[in-house]
C-alpha positions as CSV (number, residue, x, y, z in Angstrom):
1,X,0.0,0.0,0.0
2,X,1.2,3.7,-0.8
3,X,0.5,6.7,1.1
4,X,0.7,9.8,-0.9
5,X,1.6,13.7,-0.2
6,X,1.5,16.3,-2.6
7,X,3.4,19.0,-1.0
8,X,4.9,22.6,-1.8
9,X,8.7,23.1,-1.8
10,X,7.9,25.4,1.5
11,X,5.9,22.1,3.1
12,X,8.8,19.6,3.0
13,X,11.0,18.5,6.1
14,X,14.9,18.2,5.7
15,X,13.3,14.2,5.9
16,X,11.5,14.3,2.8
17,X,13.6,16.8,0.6
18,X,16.8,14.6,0.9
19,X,14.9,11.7,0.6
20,X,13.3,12.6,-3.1
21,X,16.9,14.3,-4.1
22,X,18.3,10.7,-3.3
23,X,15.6,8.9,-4.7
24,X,16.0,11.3,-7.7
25,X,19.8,11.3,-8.0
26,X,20.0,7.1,-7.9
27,X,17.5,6.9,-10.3
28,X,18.5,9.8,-12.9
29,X,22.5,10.1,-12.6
30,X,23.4,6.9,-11.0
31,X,21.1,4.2,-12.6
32,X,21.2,6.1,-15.8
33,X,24.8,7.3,-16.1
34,X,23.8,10.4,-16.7
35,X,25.3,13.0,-15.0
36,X,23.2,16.2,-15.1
37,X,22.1,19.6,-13.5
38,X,19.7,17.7,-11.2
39,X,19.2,20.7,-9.0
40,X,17.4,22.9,-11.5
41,X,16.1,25.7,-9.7
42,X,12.4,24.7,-10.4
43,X,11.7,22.7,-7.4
44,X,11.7,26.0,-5.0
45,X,9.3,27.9,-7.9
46,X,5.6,28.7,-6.9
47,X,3.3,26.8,-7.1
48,X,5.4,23.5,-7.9
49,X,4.1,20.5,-6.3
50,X,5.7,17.1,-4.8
51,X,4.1,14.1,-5.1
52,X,5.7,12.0,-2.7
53,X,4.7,7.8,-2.5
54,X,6.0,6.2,0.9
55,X,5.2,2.4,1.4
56,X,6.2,0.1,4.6
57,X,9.1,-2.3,2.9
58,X,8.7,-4.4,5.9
59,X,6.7,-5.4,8.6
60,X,9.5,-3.9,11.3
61,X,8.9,-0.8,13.5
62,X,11.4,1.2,10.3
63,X,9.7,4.1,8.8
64,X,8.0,4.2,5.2
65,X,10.5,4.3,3.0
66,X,9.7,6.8,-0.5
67,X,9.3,4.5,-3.2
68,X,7.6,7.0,-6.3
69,X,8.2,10.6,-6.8
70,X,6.7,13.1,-9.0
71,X,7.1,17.3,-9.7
72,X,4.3,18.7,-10.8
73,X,5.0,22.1,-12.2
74,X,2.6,25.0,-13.3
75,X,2.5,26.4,-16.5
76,X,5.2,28.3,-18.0
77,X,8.2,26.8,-15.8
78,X,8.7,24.0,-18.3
79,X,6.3,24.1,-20.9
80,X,3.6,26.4,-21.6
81,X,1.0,23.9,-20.1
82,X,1.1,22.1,-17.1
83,X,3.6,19.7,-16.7
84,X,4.8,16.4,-15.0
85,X,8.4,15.5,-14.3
86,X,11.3,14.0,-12.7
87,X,8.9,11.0,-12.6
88,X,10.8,7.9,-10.8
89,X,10.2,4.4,-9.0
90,X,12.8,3.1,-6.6
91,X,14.4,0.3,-7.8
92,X,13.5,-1.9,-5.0
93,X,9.9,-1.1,-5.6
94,X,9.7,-2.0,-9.2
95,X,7.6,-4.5,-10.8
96,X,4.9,-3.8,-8.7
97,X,2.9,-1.1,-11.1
98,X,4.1,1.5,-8.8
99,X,4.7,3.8,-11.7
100,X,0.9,3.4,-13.3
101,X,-0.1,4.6,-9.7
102,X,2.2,7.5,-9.5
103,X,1.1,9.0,-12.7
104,X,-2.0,8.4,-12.3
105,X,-2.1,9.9,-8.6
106,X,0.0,12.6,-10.5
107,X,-2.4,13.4,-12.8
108,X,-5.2,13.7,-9.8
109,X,-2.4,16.9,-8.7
110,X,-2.9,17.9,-11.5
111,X,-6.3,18.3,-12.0
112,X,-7.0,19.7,-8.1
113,X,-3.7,22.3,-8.9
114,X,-4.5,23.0,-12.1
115,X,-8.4,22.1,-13.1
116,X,-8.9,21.6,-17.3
117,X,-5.4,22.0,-18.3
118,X,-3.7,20.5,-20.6
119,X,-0.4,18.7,-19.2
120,X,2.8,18.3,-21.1
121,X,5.9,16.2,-20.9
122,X,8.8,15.3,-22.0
123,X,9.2,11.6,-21.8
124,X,12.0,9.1,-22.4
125,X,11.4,7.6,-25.9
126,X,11.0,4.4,-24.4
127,X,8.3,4.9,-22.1
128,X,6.2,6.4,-25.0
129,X,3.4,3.7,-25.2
130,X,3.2,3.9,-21.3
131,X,1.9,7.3,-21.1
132,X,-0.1,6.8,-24.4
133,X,-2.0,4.3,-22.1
134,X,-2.9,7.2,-19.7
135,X,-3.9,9.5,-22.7
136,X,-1.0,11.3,-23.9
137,X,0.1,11.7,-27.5
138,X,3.3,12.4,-29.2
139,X,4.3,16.1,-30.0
140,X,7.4,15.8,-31.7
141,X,10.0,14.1,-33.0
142,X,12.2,12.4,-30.8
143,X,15.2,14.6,-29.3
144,X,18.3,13.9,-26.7
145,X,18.2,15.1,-23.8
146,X,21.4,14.6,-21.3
147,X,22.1,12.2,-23.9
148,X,18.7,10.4,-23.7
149,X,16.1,9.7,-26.3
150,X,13.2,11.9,-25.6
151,X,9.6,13.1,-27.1
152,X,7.7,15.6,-25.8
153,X,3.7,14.1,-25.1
154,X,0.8,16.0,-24.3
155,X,-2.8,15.3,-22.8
156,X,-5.7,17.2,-23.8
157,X,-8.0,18.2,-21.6
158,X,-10.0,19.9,-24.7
């Protein structure tokens, strides 16, 4: 079972903002090899959103451990629209549909933030059919990014 938050930047502990920049970092530079400006200034903007997915690992007195993460960005800080980003699953929580969950829990952000609009994102090329399933559709042609295939996808709320 996952417990969600969607939190401002303002709203985090010291807990829960090193535990997404870890989660984000393994995921993104380590797992990846991609070393990138991960700290991109848009976390701290207004109205940016964290959609943080904790889940008991074990059945020990240990504390939830965050397993998905999300931003969840207004429009105009990365994309005219409404956007979604910096989308990950731990690695020890994969396999378990986490990441259908978060988006679609991210989405829900979205439309209690950001009611009707459209949401863009850029997604890795691979994971194209995955958001197709939730909706989106491809708005470009695909494009590095840090040295990974990427498209940029939109839904429609038209």
């Amino acid at each position: 079972m996952i417990t969600w938050t969607l939190l401002p930047f303002s709203s985090l502990t010291t807990h829960q903002l090193y535990a997404l920049l870890k989660l984000r970092t393994n995921v993104f530079v380590v797992e990846q090899n991609c070393p990138y400006p991960e700290l991109d200034d848009k976390d701290t903007k207004q109205d940016v959103y964290h959609l943080l997915g904790y889940q008991q690992l074990d059945d020990s007195q240990s504390e939830p451990e965050l397993v998905a993460y999300a931003r969840l960005l207004p429009p105009g800080v990365s994309y005219p629209q409404v956007s979604i980003g910096r989308v990950a699953v731990a690695e020890s929580a994969r396999g378990q549909k986490l990441g259908h969950a978060l988006v679609a829990e991210a989405l829900k952000g979205c439309e209690q933030a950001w009611p009707g609009q459209d949401i863009q994102i850029g997604a890795q090329v691979y994971l194209e059919a995955f958001y197709k399933s939730f909706g989106f559709t491809r708005q470009s042609e695909d494009y590095l990014e840090d040295g990974i295939p990427h498209v940029d996808m939109l839904l429609s709320k038209a």
